[in-house]
SERO-4910 file (N, C-alpha, C, O; in steps of 0.05 Angstrom, whole numbers):
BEGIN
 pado doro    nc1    nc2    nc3   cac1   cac2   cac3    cc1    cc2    cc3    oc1    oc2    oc3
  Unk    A    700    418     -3    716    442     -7    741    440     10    739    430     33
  Unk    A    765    449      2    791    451     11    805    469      9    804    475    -14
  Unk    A    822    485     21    836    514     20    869    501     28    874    482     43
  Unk    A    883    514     16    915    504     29    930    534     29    920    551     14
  Unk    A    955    542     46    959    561     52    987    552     56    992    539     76
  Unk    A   1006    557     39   1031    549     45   1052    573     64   1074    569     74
  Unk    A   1039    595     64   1054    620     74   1061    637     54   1071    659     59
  Unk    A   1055    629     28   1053    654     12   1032    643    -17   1029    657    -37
  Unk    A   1020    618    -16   1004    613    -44    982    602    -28    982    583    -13
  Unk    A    956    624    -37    927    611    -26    922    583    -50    926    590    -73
  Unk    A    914    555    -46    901    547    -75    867    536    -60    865    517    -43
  Unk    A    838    554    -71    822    531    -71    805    511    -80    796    516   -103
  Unk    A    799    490    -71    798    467    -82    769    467    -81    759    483    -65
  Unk    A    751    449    -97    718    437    -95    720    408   -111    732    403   -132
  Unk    A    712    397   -101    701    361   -115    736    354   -126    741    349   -150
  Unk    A    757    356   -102    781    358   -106    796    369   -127    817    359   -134
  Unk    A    782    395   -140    796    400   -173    804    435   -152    795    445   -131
  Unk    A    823    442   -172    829    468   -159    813    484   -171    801    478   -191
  Unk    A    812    503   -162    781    527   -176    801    553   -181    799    563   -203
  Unk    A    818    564   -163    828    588   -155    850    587   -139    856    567   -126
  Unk    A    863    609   -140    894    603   -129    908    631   -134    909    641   -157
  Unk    A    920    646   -112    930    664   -114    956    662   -100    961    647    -82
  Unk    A    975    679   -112   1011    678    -95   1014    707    -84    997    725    -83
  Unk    A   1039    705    -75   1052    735    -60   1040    746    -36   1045    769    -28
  Unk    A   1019    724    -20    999    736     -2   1018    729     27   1030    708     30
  Unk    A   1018    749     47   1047    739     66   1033    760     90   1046    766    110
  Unk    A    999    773     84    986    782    105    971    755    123    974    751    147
  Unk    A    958    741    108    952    728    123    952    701    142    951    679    132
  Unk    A    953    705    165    965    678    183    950    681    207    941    702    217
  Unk    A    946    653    217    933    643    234    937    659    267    957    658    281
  Unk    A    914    672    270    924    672    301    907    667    328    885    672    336
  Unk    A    930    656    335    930    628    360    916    648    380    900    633    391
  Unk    A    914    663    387    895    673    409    876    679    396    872    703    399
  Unk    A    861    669    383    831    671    374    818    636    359    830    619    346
  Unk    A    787    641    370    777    611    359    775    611    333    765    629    320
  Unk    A    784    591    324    777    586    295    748    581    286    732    571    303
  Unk    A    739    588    261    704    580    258    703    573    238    719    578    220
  Unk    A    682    557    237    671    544    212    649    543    200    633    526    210
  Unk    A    637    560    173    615    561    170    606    588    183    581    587    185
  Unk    A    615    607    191    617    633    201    643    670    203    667    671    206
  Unk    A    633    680    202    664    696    203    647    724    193    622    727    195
  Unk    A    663    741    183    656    773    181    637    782    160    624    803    159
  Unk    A    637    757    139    618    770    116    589    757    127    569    766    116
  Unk    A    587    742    142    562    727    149    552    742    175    533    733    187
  Unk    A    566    765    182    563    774    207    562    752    229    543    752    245
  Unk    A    578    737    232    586    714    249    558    703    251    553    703    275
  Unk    A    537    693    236    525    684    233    524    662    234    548    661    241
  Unk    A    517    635    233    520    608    223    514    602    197    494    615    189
  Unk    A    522    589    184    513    578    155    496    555    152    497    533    162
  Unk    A    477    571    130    455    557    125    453    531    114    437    528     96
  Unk    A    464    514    123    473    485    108    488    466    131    486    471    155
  Unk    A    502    446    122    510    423    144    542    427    120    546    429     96
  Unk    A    563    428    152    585    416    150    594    398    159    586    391    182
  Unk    A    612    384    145    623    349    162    648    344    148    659    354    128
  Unk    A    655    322    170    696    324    168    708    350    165    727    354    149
  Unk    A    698    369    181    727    384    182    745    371    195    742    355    214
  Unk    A    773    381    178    795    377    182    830    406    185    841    424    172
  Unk    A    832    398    198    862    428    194    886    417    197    890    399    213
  Unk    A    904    426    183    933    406    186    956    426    194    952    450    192
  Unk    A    973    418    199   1000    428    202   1017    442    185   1033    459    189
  Unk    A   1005    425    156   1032    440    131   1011    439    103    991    425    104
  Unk    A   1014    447     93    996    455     60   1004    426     51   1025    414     53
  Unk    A    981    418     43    966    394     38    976    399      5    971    422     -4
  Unk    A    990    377    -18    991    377    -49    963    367    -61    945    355    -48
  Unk    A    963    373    -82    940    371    -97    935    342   -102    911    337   -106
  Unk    A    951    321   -102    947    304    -99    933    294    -70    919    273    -70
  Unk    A    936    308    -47    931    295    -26    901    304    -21    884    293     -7
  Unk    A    900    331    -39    866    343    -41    849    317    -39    833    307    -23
  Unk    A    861    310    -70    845    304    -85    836    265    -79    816    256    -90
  Unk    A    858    245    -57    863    228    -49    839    233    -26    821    217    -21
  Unk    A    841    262    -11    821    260     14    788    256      1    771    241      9
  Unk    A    786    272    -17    764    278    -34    748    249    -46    724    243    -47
  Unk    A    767    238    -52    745    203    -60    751    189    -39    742    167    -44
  Unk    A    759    188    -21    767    175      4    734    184     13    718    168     22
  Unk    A    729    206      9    708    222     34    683    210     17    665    199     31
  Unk    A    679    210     -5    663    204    -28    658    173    -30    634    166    -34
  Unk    A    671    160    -27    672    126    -28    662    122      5    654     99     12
  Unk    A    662    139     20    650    133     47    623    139     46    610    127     63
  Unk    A    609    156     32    585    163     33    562    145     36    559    128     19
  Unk    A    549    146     53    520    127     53    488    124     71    482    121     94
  Unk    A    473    127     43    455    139     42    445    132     78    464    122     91
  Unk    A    420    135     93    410    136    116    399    112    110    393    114     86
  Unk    A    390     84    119    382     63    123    351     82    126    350    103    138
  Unk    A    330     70    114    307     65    104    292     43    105    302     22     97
  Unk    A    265     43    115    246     28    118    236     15     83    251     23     65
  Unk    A    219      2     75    214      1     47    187     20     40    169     28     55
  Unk    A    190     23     19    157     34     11    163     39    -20    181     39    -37
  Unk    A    138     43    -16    126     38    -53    129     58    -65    123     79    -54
  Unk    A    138     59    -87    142     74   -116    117     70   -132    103     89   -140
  Unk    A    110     46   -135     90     47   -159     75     20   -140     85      3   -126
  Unk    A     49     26   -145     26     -9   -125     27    -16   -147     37     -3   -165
  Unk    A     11    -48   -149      7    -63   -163    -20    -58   -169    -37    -58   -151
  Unk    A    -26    -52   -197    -50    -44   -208    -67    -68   -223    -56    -86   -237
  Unk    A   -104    -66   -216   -126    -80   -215   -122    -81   -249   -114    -60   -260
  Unk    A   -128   -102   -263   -127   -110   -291   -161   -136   -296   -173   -153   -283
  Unk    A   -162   -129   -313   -177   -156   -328   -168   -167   -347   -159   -153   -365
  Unk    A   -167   -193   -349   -153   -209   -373   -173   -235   -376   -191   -242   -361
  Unk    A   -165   -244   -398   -180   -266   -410   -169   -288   -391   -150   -285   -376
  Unk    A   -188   -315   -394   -176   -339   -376   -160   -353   -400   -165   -352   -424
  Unk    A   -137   -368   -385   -119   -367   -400    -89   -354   -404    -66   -362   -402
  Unk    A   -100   -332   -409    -77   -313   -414    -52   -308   -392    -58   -315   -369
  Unk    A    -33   -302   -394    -10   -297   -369    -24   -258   -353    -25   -235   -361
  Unk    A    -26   -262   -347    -21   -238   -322     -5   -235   -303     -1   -253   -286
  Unk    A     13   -202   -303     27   -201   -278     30   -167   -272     29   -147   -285
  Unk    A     35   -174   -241     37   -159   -223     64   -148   -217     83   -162   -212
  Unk    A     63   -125   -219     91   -110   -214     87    -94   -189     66    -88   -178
  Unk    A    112    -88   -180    116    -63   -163    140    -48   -161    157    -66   -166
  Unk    A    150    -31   -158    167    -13   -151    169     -3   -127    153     13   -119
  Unk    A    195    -15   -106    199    -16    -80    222     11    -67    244      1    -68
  Unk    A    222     30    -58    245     43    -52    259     25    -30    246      6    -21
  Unk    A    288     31    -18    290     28     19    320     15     14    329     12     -9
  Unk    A    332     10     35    351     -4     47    352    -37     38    341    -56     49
  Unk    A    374    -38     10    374    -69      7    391    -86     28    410    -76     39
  Unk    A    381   -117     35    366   -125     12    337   -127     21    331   -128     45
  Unk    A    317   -126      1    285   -126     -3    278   -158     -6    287   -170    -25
  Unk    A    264   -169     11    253   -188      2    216   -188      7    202   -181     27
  Unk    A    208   -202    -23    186   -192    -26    164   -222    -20    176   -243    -20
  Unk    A    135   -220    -14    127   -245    -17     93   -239    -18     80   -228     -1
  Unk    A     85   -248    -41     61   -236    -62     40   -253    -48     43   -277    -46
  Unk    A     19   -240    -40    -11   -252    -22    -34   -254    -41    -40   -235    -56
  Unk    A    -43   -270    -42    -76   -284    -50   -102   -280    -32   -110   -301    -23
  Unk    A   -112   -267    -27   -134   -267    -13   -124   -264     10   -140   -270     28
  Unk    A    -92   -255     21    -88   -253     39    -65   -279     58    -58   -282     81
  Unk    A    -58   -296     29    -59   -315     41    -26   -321     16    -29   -315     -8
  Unk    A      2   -333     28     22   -330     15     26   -347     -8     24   -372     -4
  Unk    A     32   -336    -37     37   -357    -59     56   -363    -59     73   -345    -57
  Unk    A     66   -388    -62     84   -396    -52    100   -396    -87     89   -401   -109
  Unk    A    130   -390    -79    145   -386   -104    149   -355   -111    167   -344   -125
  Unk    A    125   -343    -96    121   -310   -108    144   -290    -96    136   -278    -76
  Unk    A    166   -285   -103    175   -280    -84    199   -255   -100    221   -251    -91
  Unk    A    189   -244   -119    201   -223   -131    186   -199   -131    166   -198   -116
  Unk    A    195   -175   -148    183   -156   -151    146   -159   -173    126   -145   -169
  Unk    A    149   -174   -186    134   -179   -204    130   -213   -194    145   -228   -182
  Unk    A     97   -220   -206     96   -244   -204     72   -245   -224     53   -230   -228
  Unk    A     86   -274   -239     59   -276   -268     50   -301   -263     63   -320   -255
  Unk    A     29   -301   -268     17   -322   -278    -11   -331   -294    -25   -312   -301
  Unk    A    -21   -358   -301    -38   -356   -324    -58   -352   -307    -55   -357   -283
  Unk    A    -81   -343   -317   -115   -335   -310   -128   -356   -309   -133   -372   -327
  Unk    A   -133   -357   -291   -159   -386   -295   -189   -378   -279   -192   -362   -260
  Unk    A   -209   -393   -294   -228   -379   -285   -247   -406   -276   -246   -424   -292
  Unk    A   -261   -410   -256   -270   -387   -234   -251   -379   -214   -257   -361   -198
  Unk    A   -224   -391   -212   -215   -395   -190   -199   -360   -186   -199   -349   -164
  Unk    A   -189   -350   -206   -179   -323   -207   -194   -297   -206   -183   -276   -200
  Unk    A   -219   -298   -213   -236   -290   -231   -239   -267   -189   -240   -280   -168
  Unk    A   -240   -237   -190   -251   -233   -164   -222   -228   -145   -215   -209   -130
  Unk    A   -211   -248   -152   -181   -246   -129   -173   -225   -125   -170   -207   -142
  Unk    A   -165   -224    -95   -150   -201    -85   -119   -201    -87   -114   -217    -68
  Unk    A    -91   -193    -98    -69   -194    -97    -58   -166    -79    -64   -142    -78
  Unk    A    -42   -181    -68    -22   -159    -56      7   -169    -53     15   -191    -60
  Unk    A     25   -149    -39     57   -158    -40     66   -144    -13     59   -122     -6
  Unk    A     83   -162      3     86   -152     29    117   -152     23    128   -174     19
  Unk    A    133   -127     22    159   -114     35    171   -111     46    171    -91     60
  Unk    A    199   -137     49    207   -124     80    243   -118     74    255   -128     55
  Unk    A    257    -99     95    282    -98    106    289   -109    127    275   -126    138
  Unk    A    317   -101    138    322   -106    168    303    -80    183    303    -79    207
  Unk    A    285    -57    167    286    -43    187    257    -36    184    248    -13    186
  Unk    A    234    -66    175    215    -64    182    195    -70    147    206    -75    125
  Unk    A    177    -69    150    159    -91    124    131    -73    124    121    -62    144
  Unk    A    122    -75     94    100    -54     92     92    -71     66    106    -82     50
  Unk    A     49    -69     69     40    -82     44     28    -70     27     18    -50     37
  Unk    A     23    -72      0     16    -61    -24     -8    -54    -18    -19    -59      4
  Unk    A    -20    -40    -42    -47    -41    -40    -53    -63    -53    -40    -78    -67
  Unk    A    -80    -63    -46    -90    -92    -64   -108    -92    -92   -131    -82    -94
  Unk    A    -93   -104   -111    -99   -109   -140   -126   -138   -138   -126   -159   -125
  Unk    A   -147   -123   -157   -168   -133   -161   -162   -158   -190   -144   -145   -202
  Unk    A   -164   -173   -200   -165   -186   -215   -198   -196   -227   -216   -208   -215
  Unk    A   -195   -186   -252   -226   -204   -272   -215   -217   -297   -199   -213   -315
  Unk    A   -236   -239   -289   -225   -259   -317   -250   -268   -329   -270   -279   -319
  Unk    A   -245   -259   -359   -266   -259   -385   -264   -282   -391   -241   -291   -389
  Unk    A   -286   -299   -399   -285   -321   -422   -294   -318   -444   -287   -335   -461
  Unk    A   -310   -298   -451   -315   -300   -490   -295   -301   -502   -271   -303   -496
  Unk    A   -312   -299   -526   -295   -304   -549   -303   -277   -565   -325   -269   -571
  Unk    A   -268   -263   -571   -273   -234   -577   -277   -250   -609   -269   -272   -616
  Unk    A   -294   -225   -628   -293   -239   -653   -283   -213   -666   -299   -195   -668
  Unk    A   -254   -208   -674   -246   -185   -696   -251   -179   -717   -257   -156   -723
  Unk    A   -249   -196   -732   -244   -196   -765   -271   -221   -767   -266   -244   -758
  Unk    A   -290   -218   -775   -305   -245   -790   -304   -246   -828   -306   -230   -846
  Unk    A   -300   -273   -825   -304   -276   -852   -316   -264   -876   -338   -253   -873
  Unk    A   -306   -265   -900   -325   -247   -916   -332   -263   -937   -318   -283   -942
  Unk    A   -353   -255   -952   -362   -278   -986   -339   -260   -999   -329   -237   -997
  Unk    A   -335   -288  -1014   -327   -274  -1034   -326   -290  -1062   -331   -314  -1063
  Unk    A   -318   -276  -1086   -317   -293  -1117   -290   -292  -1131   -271   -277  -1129
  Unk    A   -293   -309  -1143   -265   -321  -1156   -274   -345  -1184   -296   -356  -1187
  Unk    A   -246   -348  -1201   -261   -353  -1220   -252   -386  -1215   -245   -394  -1193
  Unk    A   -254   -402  -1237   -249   -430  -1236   -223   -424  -1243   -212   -407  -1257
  Unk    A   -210   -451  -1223   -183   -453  -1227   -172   -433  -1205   -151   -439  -1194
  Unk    A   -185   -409  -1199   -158   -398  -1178   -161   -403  -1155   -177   -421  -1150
  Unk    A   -146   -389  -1132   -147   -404  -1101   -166   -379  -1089   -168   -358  -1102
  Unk    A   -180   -383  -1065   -193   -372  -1052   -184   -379  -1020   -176   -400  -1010
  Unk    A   -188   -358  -1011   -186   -362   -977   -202   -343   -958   -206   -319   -960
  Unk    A   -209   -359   -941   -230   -345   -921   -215   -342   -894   -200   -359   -884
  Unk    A   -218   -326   -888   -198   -331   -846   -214   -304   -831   -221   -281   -838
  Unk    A   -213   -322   -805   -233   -300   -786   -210   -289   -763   -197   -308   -755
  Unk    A   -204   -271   -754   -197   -261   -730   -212   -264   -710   -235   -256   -709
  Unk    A   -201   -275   -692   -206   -273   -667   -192   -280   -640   -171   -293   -642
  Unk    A   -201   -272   -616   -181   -265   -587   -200   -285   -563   -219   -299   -568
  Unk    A   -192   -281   -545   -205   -279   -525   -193   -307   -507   -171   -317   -511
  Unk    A   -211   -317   -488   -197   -339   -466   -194   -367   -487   -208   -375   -505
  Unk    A   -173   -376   -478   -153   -391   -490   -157   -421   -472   -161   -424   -448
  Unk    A   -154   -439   -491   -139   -451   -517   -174   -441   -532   -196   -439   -521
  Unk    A   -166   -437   -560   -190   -432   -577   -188   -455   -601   -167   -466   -609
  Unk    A   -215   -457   -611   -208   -474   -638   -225   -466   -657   -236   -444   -657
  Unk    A   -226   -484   -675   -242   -482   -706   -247   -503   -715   -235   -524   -712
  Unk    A   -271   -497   -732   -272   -513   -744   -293   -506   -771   -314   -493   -768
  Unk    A   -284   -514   -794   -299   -502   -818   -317   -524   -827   -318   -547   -819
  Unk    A   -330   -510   -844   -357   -536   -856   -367   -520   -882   -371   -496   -887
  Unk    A   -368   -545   -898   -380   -531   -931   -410   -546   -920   -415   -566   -908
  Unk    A   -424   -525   -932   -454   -522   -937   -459   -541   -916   -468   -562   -924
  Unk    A   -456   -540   -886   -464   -546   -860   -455   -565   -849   -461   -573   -827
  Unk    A   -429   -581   -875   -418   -611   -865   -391   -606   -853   -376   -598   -870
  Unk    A   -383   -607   -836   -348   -598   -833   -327   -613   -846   -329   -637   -853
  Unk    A   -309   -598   -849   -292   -608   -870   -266   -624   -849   -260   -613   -827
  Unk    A   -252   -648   -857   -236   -658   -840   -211   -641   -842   -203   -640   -865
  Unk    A   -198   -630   -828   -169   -632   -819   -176   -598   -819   -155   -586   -812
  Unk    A   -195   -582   -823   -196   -558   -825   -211   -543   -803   -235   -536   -800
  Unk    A   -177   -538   -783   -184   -536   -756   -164   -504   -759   -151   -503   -738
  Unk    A   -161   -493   -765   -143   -467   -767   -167   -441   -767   -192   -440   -767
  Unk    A   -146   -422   -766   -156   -394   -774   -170   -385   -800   -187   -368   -806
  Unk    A   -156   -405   -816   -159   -390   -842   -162   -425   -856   -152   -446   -848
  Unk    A   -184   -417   -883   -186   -440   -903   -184   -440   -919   -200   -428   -934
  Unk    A   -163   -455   -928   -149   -446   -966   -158   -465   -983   -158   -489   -979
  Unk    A   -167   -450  -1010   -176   -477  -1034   -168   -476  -1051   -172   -455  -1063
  Unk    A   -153   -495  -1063   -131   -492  -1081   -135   -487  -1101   -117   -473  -1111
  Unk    A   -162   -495  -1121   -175   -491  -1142   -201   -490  -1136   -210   -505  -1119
  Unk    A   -219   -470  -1151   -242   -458  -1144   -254   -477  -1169   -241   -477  -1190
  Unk    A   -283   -493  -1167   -289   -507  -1185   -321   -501  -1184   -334   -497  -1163
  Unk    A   -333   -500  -1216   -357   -495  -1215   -371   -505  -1200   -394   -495  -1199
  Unk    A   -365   -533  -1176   -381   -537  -1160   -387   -531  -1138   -403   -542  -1123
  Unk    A   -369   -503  -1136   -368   -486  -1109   -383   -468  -1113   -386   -452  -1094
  Unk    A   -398   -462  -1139   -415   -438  -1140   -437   -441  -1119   -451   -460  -1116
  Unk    A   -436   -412  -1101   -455   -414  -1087   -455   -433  -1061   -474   -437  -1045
  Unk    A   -433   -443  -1060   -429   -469  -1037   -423   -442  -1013   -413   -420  -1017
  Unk    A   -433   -455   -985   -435   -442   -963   -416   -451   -945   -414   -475   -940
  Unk    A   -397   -428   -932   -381   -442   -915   -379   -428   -892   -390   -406   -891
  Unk    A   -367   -438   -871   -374   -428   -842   -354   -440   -825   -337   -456   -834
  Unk    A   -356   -433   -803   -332   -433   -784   -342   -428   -756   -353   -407   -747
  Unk    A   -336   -453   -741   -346   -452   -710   -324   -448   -693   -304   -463   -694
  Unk    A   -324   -428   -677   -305   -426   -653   -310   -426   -626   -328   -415   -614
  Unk    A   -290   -442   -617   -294   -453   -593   -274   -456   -568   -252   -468   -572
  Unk    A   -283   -443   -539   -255   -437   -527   -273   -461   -502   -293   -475   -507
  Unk    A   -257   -459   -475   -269   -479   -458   -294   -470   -445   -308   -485   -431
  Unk    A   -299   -449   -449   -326   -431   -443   -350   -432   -457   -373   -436   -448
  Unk    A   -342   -426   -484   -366   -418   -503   -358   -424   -529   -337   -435   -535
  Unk    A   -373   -418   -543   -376   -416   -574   -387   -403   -582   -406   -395   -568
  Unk    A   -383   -392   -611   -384   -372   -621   -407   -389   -648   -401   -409   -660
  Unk    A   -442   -368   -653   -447   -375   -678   -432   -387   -695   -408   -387   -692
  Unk    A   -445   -399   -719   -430   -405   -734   -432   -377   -761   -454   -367   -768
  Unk    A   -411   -370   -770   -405   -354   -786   -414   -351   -818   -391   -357   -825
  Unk    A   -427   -348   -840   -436   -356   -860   -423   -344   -882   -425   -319   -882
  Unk    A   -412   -352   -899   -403   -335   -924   -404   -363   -947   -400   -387   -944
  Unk    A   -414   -338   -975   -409   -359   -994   -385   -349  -1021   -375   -328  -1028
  Unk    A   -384   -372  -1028   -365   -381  -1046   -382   -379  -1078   -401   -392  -1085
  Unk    A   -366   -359  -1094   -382   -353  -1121   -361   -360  -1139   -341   -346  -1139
  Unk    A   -364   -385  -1156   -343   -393  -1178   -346   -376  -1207   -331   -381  -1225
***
């Protein structure tokens, strides 16, 4: 806030823009045998005001609107915030994931940059870990149980996360299984199973209990359905570094 008083035009100013402004005023003037105040006077019953003032300033001659408004981002471009310790916005939260899979750890840090962060294992520093977030793949037994945390620091002192639990699955999720189905001679048929879980996974298909070569996918396509598929049985073994999955049964009706 800014007031200028040239000896006969009040103008006042906020966030350096003028708000109000009156002329012909030639009652009021400064007088030198009395203290000046700030943040107090007759309507507040010389009270103090309920708030914080800073940079007062008083000049000699009525200040132009330009010079308002020059003091005003001058005062603004100086502003800065109170230096801060770090602390947490958001911890790093306990997850389960398949082995295999990527997992990661986030956090949200308030404080005084710059932040440098450095992510704990059982207590113990990973080396490389050294952001807000840190990913990496699941492996099991070795992840499977682990304690993570992330230690915070400024120039004006270091604070640690809570600590994220980690579990790591090895089945094999089964979504979608195969279904029978019929089709006539001559058209194509296809079978495909969904499924998730700890990684790398495979397949493998088999007519009437023999496996078929090269038919290592999701899904098994036959290009022409021939009366010698009537009734032929087919199936599909999956297999991750953990386990395996039954084998699956559906038949084929020409």
């Amino acid at each position: 806030m800014a007031a200028t008083f040239d000896g006969t035009n009040v103008v006042f100013y906020i966030n350096g823009a003028a708000v109000n402004q009156a002329g012909g005023i030639t009652g009021y003037l400064a007088n030198p045998g009395d203290f000046g105040q700030i943040g107090a006077g007759d309507n507040t019953g010389f009270l103090p005001f309920s708030g914080n003032v800073d940079e007062v300033a008083f000049y000699t001659n009525a200040l132009s609107s330009a010079d308002i408004l020059a003091h005003y981002q001058l005062g603004t471009n100086s502003f800065r915030s109170p230096p801060t310790p770090p602390s947490f916005v958001s911890q790093p939260a306990s997850q389960t994931n398949y082995a295999g899979v990527t997992t990661t750890l986030t956090v949200v840090v308030a404080g005084t940059p710059p932040l440098t962060y450095q992510w704990l294992k059982g207590g113990n520093p990973v080396q490389d870990a050294t952001n807000s977030s840190y990913s990496f793949v699941t492996t099991y037994p070795r992840d499977d149980g682990a304690a993570f945390s992330v230690k915070v620091s400024n120039s004006l002192g270091s604070t640690n996360s809570d600590v994220a639990l980690i579990g790591v699955l090895t089945n094999i999720d089964l979504v979608g299984p195969p279904l029978s189905i019929t089709r006539t001679v001559g058209s194509h048929a296809t079978f495909r199973v969904g499924a998730g879980g700890a990684v790398p996974l495979t397949y493998q298909w088999s007519r009437n209990g023999l496996p078929l070569a090269g038919e290592t996918g999701a899904s098994l396509h036959l290009a022409s359905v021939q009366l010698s598929d009537d009734s032929a049985t087919y199936s599909v073994l999956l297999t991750n570094p953990f386990t395996s999955t039954n084998r699956l049964l559906m038949t084929l009706c020409g």
